[in-house]
C-alpha positions as YAML, in Angstrom:
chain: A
units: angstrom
residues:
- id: 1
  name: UNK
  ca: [117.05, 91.98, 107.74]
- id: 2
  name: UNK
  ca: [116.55, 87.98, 106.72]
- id: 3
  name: UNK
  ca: [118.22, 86.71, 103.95]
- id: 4
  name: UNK
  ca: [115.69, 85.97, 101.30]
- id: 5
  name: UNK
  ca: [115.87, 82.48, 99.38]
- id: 6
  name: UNK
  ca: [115.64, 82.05, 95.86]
- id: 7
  name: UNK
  ca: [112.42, 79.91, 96.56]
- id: 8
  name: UNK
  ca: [111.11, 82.83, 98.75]
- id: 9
  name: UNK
  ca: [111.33, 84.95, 95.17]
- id: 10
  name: UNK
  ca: [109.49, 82.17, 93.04]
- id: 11
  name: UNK
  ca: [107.09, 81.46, 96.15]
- id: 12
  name: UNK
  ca: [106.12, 85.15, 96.12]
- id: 13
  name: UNK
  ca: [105.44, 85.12, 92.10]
- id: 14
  name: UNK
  ca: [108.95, 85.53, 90.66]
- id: 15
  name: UNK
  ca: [109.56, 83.19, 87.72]
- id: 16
  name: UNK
  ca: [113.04, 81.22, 87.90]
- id: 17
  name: UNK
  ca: [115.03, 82.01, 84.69]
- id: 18
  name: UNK
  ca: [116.98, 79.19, 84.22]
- id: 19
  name: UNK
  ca: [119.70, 80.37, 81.56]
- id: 20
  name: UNK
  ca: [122.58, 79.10, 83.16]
- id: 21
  name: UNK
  ca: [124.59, 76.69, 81.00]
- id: 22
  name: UNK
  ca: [126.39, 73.81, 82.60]
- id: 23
  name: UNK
  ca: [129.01, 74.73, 79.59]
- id: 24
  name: UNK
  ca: [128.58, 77.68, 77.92]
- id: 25
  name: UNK
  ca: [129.53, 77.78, 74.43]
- id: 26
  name: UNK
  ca: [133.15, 78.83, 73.57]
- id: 27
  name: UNK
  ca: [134.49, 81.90, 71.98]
- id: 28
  name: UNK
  ca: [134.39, 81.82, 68.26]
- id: 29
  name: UNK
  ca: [138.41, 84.06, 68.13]
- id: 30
  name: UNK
  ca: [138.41, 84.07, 64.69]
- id: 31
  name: UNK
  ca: [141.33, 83.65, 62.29]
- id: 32
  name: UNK
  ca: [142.91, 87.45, 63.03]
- id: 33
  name: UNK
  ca: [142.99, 86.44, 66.94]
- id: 34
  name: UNK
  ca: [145.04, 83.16, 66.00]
- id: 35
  name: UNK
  ca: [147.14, 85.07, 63.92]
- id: 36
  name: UNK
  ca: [148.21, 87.13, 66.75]
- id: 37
  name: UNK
  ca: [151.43, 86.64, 68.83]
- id: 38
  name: UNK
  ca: [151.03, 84.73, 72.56]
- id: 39
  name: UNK
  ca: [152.13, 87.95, 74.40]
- id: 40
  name: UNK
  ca: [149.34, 89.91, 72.41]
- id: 41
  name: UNK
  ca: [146.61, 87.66, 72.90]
- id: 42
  name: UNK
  ca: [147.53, 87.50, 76.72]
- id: 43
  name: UNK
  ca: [147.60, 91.45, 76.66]
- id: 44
  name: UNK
  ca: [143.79, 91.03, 75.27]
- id: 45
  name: UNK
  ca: [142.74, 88.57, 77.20]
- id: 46
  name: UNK
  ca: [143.69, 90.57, 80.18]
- id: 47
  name: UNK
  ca: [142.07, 93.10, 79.35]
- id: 48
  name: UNK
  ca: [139.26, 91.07, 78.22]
- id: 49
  name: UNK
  ca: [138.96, 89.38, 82.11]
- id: 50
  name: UNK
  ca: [139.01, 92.95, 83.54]
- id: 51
  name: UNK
  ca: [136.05, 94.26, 81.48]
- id: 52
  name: UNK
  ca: [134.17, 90.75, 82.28]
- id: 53
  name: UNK
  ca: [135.21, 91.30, 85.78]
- id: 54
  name: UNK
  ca: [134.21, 94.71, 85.86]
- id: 55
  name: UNK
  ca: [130.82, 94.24, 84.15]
- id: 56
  name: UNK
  ca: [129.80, 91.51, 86.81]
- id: 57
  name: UNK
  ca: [130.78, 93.57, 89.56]
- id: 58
  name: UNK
  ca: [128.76, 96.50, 87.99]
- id: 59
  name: UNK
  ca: [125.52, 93.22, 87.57]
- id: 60
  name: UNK
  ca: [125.84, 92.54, 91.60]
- id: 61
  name: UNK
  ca: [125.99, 96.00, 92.55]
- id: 62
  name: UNK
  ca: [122.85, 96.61, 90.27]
- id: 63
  name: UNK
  ca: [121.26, 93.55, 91.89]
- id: 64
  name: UNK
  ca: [122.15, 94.25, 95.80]
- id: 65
  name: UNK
  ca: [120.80, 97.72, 94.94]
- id: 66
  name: UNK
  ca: [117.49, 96.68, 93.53]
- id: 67
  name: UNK
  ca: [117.25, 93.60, 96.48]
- id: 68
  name: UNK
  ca: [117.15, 96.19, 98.85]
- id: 69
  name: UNK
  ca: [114.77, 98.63, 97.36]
- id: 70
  name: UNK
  ca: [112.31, 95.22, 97.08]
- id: 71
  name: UNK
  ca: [113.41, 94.16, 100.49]
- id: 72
  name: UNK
  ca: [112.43, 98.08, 101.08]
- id: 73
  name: UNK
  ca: [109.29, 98.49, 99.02]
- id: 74
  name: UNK
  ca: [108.28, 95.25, 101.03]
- id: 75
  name: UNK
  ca: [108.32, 96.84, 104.51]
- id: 76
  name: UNK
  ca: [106.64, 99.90, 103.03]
- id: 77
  name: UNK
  ca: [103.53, 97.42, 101.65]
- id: 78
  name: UNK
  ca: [103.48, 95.83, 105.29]
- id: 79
  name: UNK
  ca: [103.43, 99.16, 106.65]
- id: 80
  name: UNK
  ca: [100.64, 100.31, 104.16]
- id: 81
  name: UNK
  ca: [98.64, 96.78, 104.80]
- id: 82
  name: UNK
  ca: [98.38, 97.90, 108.36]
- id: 83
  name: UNK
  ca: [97.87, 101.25, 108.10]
- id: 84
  name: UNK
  ca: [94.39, 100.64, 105.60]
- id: 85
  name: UNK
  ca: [93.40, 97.86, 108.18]
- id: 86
  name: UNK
  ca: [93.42, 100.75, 111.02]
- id: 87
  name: UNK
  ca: [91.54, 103.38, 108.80]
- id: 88
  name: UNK
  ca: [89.22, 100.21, 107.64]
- id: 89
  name: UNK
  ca: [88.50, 100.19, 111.83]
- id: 90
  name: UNK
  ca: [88.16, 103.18, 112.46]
- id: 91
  name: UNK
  ca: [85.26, 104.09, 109.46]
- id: 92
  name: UNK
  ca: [83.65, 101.16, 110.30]
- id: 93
  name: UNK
  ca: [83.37, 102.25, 114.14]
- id: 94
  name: UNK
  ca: [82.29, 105.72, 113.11]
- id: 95
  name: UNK
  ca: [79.90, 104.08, 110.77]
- id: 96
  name: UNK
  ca: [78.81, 102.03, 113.62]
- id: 97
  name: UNK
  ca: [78.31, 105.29, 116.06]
- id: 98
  name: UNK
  ca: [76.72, 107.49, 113.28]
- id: 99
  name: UNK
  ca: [74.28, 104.35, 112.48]
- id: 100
  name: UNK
  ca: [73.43, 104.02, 116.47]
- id: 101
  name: UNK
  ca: [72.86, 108.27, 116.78]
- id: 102
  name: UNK
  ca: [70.57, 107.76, 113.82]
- id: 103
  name: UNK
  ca: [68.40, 105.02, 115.16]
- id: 104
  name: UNK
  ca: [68.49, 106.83, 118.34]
- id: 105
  name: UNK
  ca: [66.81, 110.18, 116.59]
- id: 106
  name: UNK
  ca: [64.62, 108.19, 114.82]
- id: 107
  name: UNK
  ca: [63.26, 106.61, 118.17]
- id: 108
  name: UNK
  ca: [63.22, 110.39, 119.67]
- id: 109
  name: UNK
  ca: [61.31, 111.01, 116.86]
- id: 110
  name: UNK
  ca: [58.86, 107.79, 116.68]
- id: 111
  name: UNK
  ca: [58.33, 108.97, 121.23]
- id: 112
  name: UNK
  ca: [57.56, 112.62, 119.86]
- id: 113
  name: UNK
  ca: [55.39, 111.78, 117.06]
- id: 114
  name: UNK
  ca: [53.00, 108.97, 119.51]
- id: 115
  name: UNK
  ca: [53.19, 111.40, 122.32]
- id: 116
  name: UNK
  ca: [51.79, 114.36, 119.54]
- id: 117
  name: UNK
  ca: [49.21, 111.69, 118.03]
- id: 118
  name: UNK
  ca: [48.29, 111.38, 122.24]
- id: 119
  name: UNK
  ca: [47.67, 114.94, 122.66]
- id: 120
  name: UNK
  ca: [45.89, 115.37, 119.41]
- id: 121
  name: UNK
  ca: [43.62, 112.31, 120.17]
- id: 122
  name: UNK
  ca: [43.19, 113.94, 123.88]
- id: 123
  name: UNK
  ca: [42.06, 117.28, 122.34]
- id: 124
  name: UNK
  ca: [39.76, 116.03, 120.09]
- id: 125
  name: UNK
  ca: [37.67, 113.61, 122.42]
...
């Protein structure tokens, strides 16, 4: 499997979202959270890192998941692509074959109706 680029994504119609802040804005703790003794704002802020940490590590997952159902649903539109091309072929040669039995009847039948129009114009001289 190649590794996709991030231009690859905005080449194939995927718009950039460019949220990222060189320096996001800072934590508004509130007067309660200074209030609070060092070993209990460490405690939170433990805990704090480990749901942060947890979330983004739920966000990746999420996001490898969904890169390879595109990176799937990609091969599958490929495979499709191809697959229409080969039917496209196919009716067209059958088209082709029905169109050259048909002018071949109609010829048959053009040789039948002179050669009737002959023996009708023999019996009647």
């Amino acid at each position: 499997m190649q590794k996709l680029e991030q231009d690859d994504f905005v080449g194939a119609g995927f718009r950039r979202i460019d949220h990222w802040e060189v320096h996001p804005p800072k934590i508004n703790w509130g007067d309660v959270y200074k209030l609070w003794p060092l070993h209990q704002k460490l405690e939170y802020l433990e805990k704090l890192a480990c749901t942060m940490n947890h979330a983004a590590d739920k966000i990746q997952g999420e996001r490898n998941t969904l890169n390879d159902l595109c990176v799937k649903k990609e091969e599958q539109i490929q495979s499709l692509t191809a697959a229409i091309a080969q039917n496209n072929a196919m009716i067209q040669s059958e088209i082709t074959r029905a169109n050259e039995e048909k002018q071949q009847f109609l010829q048959a039948i053009a040789e039948k109706n002179a050669r009737i129009k002959e023996l009708e114009d023999g019996d009647n001289t």
